[in-house]
TORBABA-189086 format. One line per 3 residues: number of its first residue (from 1); for each residue x, y, z of C-alpha. Coordinates in steps of 0.1 Angstrom, whole numbers, always signed. Layout:
% TORBABA-189086
NUM	X:Y:Z | ...
***
This chain:
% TORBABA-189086
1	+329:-468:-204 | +345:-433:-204 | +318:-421:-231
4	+284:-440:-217 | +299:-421:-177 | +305:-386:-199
7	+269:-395:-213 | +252:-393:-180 | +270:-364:-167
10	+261:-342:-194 | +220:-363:-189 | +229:-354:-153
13	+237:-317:-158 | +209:-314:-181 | +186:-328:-156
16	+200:-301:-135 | +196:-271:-156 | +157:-282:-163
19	+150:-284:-127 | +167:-253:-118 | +151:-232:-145
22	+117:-247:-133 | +125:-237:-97 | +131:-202:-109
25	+100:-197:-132 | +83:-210:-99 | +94:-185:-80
28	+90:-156:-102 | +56:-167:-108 | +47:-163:-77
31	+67:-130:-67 | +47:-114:-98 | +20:-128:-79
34	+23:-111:-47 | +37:-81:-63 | -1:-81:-81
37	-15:-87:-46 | +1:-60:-28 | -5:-37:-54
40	-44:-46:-54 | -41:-46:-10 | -27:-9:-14
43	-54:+3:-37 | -77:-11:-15 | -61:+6:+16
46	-64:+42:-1 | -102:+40:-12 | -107:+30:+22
49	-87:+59:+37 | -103:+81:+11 | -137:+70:+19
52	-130:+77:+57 | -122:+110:+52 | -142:+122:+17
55	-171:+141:+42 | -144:+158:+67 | -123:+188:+61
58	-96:+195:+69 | -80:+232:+77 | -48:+238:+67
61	-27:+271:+67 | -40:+282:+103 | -12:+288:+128
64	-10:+269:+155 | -6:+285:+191 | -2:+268:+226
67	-32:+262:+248 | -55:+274:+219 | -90:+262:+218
70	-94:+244:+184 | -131:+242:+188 | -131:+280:+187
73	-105:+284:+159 | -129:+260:+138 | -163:+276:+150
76	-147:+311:+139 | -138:+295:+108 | -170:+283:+102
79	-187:+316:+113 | -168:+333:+86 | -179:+308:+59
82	-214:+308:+69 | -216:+274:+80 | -235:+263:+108
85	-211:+236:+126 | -227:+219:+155 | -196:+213:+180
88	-204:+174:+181 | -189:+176:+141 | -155:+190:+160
91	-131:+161:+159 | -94:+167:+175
***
């Protein structure tokens, strides 16, 4: 009786171990999954934010001041450049 109830523990525990270790492959399975998902999602995001902005420029390295008039500051900069910048391309 002892052996056939030390039998079915060990069955038991077995059971146990199987089910556990299936959980666990589940569950990593479908983290890598989401991990490839964001991954893709964030790609996606940054040709999309790249794509918004690949016909703008922007100006860097200009000092700011208060109450300035960007639309001059950028039609000055534009001036010097020879660009013609119609002021409806001015974006604040």
């Amino acid at each position: 009786m002892r052996q056939e109830h030390a039998e079915s523990n060990r069955e038991l525990r077995n059971a146990f171990k199987e089910l556990e270790k299936r959980q666990v492959d589940e569950v990593h399975e479908r983290y890598e999954s989401v991990g490839a998902t964001v991954e893709r999602l964030e790609k996606e995001v940054d040709q999309h934010n790249r794509a918004n902005i690949k016909k703008n420029a922007v100006i860097l390295g200009v000092p700011a001041t208060k109450d300035e008039n960007i639309t001059a500051v950028i039609k000055a900069i534009a001036e010097a450049i020879n660009c013609q910048l119609p002021e409806c391309y001015v974006f604040r």
